[in-house]
C-alpha positions in Angstrom: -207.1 165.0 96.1 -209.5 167.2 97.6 -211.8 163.9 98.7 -209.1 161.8 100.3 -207.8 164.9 102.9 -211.4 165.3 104.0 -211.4 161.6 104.1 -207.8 161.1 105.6 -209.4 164.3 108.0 -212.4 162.7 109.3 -210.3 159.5 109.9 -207.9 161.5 112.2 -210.7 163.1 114.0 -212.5 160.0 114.7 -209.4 158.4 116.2 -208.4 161.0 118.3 -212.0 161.5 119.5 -212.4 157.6 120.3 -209.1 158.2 121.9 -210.2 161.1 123.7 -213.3 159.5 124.4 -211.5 156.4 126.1 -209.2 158.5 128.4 -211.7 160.1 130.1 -213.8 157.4 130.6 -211.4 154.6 131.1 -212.7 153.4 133.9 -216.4 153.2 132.8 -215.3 151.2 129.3 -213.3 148.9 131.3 -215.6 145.8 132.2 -216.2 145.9 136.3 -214.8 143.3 138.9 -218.2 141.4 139.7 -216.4 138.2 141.2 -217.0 137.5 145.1 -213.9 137.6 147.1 -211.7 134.3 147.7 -208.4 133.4 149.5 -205.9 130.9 149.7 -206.8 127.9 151.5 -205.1 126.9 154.7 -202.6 124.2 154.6 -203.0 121.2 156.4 -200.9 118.7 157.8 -202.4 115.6 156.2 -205.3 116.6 154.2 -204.0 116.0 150.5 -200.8 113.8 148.6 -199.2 117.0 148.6 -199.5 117.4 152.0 -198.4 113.9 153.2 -195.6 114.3 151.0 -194.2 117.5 151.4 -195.1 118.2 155.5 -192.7 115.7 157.0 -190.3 116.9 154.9 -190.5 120.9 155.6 -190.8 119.7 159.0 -187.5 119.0 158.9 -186.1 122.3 157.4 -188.4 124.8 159.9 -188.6 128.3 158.2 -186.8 127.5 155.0 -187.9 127.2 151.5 -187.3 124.4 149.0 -186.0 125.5 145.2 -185.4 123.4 142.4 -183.9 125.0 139.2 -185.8 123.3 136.2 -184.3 125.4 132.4 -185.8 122.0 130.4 -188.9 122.1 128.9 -190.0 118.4 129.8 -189.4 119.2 133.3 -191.0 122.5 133.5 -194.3 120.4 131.9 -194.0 117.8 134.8 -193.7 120.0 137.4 -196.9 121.7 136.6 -198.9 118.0 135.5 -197.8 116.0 138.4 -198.6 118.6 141.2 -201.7 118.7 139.3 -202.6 115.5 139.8 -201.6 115.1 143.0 -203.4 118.2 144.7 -206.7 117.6 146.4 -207.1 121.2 147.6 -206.2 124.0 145.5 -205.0 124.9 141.8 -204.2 128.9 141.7 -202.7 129.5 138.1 -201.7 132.5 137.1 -200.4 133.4 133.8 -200.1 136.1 130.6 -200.4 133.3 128.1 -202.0 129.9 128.0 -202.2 128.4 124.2 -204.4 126.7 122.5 -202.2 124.1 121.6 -201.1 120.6 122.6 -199.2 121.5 126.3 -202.2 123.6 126.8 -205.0 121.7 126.3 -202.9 118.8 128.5 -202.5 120.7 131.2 -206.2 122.5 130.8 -207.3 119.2 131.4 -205.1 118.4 134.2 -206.9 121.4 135.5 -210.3 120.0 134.9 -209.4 116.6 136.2 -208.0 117.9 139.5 -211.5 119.8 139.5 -213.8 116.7 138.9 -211.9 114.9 142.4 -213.1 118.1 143.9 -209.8 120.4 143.7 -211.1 124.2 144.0 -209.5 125.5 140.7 -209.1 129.2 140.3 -207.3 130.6 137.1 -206.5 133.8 136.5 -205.3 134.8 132.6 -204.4 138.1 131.1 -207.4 138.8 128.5 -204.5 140.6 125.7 -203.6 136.8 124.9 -206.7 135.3 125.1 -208.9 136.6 121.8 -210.5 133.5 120.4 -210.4 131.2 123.7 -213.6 132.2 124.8 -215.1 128.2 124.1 -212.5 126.5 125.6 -212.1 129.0 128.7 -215.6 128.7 129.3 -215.6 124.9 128.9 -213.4 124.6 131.8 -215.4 127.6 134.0 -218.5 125.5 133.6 -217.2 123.4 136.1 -218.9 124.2 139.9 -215.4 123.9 141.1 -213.4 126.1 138.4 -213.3 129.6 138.0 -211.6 131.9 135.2 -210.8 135.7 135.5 -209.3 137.4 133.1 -207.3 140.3 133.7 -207.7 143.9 132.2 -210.3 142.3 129.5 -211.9 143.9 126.6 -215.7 144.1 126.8 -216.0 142.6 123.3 -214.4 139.4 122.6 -213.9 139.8 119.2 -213.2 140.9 115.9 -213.2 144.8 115.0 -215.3 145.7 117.8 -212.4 144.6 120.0 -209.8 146.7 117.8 -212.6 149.5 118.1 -212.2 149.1 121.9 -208.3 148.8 121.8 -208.4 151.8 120.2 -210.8 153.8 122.6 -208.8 152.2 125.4 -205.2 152.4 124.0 -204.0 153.7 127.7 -205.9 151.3 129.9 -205.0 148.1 127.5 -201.4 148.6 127.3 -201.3 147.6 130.9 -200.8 143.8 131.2 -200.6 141.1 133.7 -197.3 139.1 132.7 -197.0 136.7 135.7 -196.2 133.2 135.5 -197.7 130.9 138.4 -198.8 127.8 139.1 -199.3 126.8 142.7 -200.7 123.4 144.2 -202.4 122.9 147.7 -200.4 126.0 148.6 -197.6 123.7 149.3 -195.6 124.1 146.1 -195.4 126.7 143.6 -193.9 127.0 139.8 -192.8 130.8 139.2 -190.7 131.8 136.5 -190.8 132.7 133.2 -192.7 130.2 131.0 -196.4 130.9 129.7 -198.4 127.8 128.8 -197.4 126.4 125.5 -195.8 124.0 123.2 -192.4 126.0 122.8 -192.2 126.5 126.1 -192.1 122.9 126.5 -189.4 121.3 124.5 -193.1 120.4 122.0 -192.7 122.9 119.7 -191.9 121.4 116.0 -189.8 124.9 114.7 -188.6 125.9 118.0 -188.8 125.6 121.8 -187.9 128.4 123.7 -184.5 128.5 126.5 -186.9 129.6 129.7 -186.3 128.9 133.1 -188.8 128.7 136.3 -187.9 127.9 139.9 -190.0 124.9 141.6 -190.6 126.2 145.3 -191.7 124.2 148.6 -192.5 126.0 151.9 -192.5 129.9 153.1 -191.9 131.3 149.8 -195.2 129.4 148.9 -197.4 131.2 150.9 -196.1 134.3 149.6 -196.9 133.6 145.8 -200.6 132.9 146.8 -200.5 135.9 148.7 -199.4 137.5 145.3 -202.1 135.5 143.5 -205.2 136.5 146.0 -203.8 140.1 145.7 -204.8 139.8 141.7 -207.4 137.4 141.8 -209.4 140.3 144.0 -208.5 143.2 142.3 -210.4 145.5 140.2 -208.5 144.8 137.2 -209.6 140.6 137.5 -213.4 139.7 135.6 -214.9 136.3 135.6 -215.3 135.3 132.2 -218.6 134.0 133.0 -219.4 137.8 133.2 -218.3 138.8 129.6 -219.1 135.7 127.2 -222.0 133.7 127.0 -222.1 129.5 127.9 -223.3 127.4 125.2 -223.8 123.5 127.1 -224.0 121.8 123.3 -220.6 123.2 122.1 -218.8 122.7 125.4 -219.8 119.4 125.8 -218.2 118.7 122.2 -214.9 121.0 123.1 -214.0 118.6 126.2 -214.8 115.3 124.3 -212.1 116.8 121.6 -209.7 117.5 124.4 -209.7 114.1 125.9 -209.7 112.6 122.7 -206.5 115.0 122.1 -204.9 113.2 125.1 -205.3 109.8 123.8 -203.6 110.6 120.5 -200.5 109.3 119.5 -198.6 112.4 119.5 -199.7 113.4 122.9 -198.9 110.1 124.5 -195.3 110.5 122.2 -194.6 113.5 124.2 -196.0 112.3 127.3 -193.6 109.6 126.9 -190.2 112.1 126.6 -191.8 113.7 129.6 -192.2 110.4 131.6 -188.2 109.5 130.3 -187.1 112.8 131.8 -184.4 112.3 134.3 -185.3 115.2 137.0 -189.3 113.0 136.1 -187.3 109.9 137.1 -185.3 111.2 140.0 -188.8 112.4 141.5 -190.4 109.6 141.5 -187.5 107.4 142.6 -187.3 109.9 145.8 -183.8 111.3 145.0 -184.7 114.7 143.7 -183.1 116.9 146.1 -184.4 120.9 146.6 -181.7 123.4 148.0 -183.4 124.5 151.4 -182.8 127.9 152.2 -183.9 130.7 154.3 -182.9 133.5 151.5 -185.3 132.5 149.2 -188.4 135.0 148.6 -191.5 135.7 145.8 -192.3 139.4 144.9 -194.5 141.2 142.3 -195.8 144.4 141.4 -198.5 146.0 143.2 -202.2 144.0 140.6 -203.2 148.1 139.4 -199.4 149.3 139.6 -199.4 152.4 137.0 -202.9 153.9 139.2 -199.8 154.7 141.8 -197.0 157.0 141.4 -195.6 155.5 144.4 -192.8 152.9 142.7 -190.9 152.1 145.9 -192.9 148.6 145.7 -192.5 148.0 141.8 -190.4 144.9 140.4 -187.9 147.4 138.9 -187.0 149.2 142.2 -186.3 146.1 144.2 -184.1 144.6 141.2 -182.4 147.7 140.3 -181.3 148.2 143.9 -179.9 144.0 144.0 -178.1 145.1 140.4 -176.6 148.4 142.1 -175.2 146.5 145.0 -172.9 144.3 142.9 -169.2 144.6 144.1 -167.7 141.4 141.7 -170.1 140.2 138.9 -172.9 141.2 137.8 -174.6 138.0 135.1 -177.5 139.3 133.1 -180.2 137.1 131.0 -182.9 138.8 129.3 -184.7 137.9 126.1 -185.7 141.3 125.4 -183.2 143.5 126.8 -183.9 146.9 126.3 -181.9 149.3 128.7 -182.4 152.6 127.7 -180.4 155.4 129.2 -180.9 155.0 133.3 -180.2 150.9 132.4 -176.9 151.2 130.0 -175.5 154.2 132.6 -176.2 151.6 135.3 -174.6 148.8 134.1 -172.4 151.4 132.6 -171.0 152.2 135.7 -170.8 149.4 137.4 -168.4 148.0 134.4 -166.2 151.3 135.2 -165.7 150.4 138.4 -164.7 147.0 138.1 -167.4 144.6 138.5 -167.6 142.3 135.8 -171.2 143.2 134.1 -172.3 140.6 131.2 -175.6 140.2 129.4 -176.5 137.6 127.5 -180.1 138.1 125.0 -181.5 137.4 121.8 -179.4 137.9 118.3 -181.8 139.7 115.4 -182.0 136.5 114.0 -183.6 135.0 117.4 -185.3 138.0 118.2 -189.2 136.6 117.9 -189.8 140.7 118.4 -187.4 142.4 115.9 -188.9 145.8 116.6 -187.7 144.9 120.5 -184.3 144.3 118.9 -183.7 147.5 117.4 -184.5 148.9 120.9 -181.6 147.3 122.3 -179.3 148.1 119.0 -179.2 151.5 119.6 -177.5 151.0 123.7 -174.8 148.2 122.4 -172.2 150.8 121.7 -172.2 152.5 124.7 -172.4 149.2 126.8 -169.7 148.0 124.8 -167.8 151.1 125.3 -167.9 151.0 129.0 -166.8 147.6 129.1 -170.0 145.6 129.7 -169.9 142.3 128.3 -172.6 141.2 125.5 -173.7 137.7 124.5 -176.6 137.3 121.2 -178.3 133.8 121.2 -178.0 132.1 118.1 -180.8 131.7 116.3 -183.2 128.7 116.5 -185.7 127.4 114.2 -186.6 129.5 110.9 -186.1 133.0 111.8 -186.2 133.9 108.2 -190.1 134.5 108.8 -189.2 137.4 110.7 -191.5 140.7 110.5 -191.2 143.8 112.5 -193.6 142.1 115.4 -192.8 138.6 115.2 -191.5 135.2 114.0 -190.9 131.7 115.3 -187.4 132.2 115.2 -187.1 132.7 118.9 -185.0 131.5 121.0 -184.2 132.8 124.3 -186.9 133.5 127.1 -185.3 132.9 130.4 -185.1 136.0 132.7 -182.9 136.2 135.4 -179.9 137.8 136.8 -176.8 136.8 139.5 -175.1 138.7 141.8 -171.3 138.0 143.0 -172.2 134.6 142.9 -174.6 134.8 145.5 -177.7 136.6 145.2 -180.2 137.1 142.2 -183.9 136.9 140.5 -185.6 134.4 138.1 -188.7 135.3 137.0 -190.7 137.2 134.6 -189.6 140.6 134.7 -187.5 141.5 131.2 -184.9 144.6 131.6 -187.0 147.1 129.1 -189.5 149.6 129.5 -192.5 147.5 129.3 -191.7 145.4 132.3 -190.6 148.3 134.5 -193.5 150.6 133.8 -196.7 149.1 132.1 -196.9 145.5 133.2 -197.4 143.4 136.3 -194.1 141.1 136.9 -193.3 138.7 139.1 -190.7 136.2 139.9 -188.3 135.2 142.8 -185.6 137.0 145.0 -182.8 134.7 146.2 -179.8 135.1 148.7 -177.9 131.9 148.2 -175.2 130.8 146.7 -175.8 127.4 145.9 -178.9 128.8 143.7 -176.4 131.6 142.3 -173.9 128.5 141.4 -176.9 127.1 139.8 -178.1 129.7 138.0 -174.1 130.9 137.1 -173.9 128.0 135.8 -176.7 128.2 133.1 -175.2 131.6 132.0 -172.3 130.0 131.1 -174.1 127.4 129.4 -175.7 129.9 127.0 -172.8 132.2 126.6 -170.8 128.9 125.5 -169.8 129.3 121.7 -172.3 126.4 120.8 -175.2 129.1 121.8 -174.4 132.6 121.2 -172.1 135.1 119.4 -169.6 137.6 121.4 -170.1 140.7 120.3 -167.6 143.7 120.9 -166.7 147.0 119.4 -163.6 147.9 117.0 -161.1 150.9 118.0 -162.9 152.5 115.4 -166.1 151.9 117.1 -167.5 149.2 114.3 -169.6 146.4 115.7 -168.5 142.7 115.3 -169.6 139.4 116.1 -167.0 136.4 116.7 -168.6 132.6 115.7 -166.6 131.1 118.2 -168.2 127.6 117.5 -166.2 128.0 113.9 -162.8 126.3 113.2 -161.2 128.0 112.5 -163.0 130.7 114.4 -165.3 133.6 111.9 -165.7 137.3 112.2 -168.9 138.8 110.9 -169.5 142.3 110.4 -173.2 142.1 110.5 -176.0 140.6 112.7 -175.0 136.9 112.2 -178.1 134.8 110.0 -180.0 137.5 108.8 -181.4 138.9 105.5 -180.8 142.5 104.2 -184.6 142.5 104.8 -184.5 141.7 108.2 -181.9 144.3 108.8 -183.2 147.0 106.9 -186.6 145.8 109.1 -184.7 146.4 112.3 -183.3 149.6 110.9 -186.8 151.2 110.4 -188.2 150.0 113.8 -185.4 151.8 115.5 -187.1 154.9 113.8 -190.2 154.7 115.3 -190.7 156.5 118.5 -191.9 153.5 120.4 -189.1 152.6 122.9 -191.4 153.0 125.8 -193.6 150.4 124.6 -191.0 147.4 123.6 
């Protein structure tokens, strides 16, 4: 007993040393910025297909921006692939995750492509995603006209050396870049809420996530690659170049695989859904038609947000302040809602007042973060009990894989909110404490109604009884869910398709003093 406290001792003092060790010397362990500045390039009138495209017809709508909704998968893919093929300028992409996986490796080569016609290509990930991809990544930033950076990155790439340095650097790694942007020429943008990946494009084989981006033409352009340079130049963005090591042999090999990849027969099946699309169709027949608006705007956080205690420019100010103003309805979607205190009196008192406040997010059993789930558990009462309106997904897939940190159960990823029917946000910014206070989030402002119709609309669509439970609160204050899709319908008196173990899995995460970080 004796040996194992002085063990379990010197285990504890090593940790809070290394700890220690990496608070005051955060900003020596983090790898420095050694990239050379860069900056959008200027539009011009005829210079690319984008250009001859898209000029004329913004020439006819002078100071608005374009916006297409796009909630399907297929689309989303296509919007990115095609704008990538027909750009002859610039590729910014910016994004918190880009899989190894099928959609990625497509559109990494649609990236590489649009490089080899002499497309400057500058990609900008978030490094907490990207353990392992070092081959691929550098594959692509072998290319004289492609550049990677990664964001916030770990000076070892690796194994336990980089759980050594997550340790060490527990309070500068917990800050992460979750923006989601692809922009083309700088004369059409992709911001939303999708990462690059299969179940984020209708390819997944368990389940494909509900997400939802906004496809953007015009002034609101220009302002997410003024968002994007603002990263791309900060301190916090590395060239991977400057942290792993180029090996010509086994990046030769990685791009043969890629392209044989494409040629497969399950990548030219999906290729083919994505082709049969009908927003794919209706583009290329000339009758896709954007909303043209002059209320339409892209904001961010500030690229090295928590080194300020100035918040009047932070994502959760600007939204907080749209969500305070609502006199009629307030609609809420959020995968991983987890309001806490300032958030449930908000909406809270909002409810009390009058304005119709509903939320719609993830059941337990949909959850892909259960620990995130038991974060929002503990406010439905109280929401309920002021008269806000809730809405759990139903789940998708086989959420029966479930632990505390993830499954592929999920569901639900869109995140967005409307206003009295005509104002609101899409983007990437979920309402819990990570997004207001350790990430980076970005996403798109609107003042419009035919966008709030739009996005009304696909609220309605997931709170329909095909897609979600209603759950309300008893006179006794019990929790219950109502299967409206039933016939007749059925009353449950626990989270709907769960185990005792994932319950009693929830239970024990709502323990754990970790709110602040879901």
């Amino acid at each position: 007993m004796r040996r194992a406290l002085r063990i379990l001792g010197w285990g504890l003092l090593t940790l809070v040393l290394l700890t220690l060790s990496g608070w005051l010397l955060a900003d020596r362990l983090t790898p420095p910025a050694t990239g050379q500045p860069s900056h959008a390039l200027p539009v011009q009138a005829a210079q690319t297909e984008l250009d001859r495209e898209l000029a004329p017809l913004l020439a006819t709508q002078p100071g608005k921006t374009g916006a297409i909704l796009v909630p399907g998968g297929l689309d989303a893919f296509a919007a990115r692939a095609i704008s990538a093929r027909r750009a002859g300028r610039s590729l910014d992409l910016q994004y918190y995750i880009w899989h190894d996986d099928l959609t990625g490796r497509l559109l990494g080569r649609e990236a590489w492509q649009a490089a080899e016609r002499g497309v400057r290509v500058r990609m900008l990930l978030d490094d907490m995603n990207a353990e392992g991809l070092d081959p691929g990544l550098l594959a692509l930033d072998a290319h004289p006209n492609l550049e990677i950076r990664l964001y916030n990155p770990f000076r070892n790439r690796g194994g336990m050396k980089r759980v050594y340095e997550l340790v060490q650097r527990v309070v500068s790694v917990n800050h992460r870049m979750h923006n989601k942007a692809w922009i083309a020429d700088g004369r059409m943008a992709v911001v939303g809420g999708r990462n690059i990946g299969v179940e984020y494009f209708d390819a997944g084989e368990d389940t494909n996530f509900r997400d939802l981006d906004l496809v953007l033409f015009g002034p609101a352009v220009a302002q997410a690659s003024s968002v994007f340079d603002a990263y791309w130049n900060s301190t916090a963005a590395v060239p991977i170049a400057a942290l792993s090591r180029k090996d010509p042999k086994q990046l030769q090999a990685l791009m043969a695989q890629v392209e044989a990849e494409a040629a497969s027969p399950a990548a030219q099946r999906y290729l083919q859904r994505v082709e049969a699309s009908k927003q794919v169709r209706a583009y290329f027949a000339g009758s896709l038609q954007p909303r043209w608006s002059e209320g339409v705007r892209v904001v961010a956080d500030p690229p090295l947000k928590w080194q300020s205690d100035d918040r009047s420019g932070w994502m959760v100010e600007q939204l907080t302040a749209k969500l305070r103003g609502a006199q009629r309805k307030a609609l809420l979607i959020s995968p991983y809602f987890v309001p806490g205190e300032f958030g449930t009196d908000g909406l809270g008192a909002l409810a009390t007042r009058g304005v119709h406040v509903g939320v719609i997010t993830n059941s337990l059993a949909a959850n892909d973060v259960p620990a995130v789930h038991s974060g929002y558990a503990r406010y439905r009462e109280p929401l309920l009990a002021a008269g806000v309106r809730l809405y759990e997904i139903r789940a998708q897939g086989r959420p029966e894989t479930a632990g505390i940190f993830g499954s592929s159960g999920a569901s639900l990823h869109t995140k967005a909110f409307v206003v009295d029917d005509a104002r609101g946000f899409v983007g990437s910014f979920n309402l819990d404490p990570r997004s207001a206070d350790l990430n980076t989030e970005m996403g798109v402002l609107f003042d419009d109604p035919v966008i709030a119709s739009e996005l009304r609309d696909e609220y309605l669509r997931l709170a329909s009884p095909a897609l979600s439970y209603w759950v309300y609160r008893r006179p006794d204050g019990a929790l219950r869910w109502l299967d409206r899709a039933a016939q007749p319908p059925l009353l449950l008196d626990h989270e709907p398709d769960t185990s005792r173990m994932q319950r009693a899995t929830a239970t024990v995460a709502g323990w754990l003093p970790i709110e602040s970080q879901l």
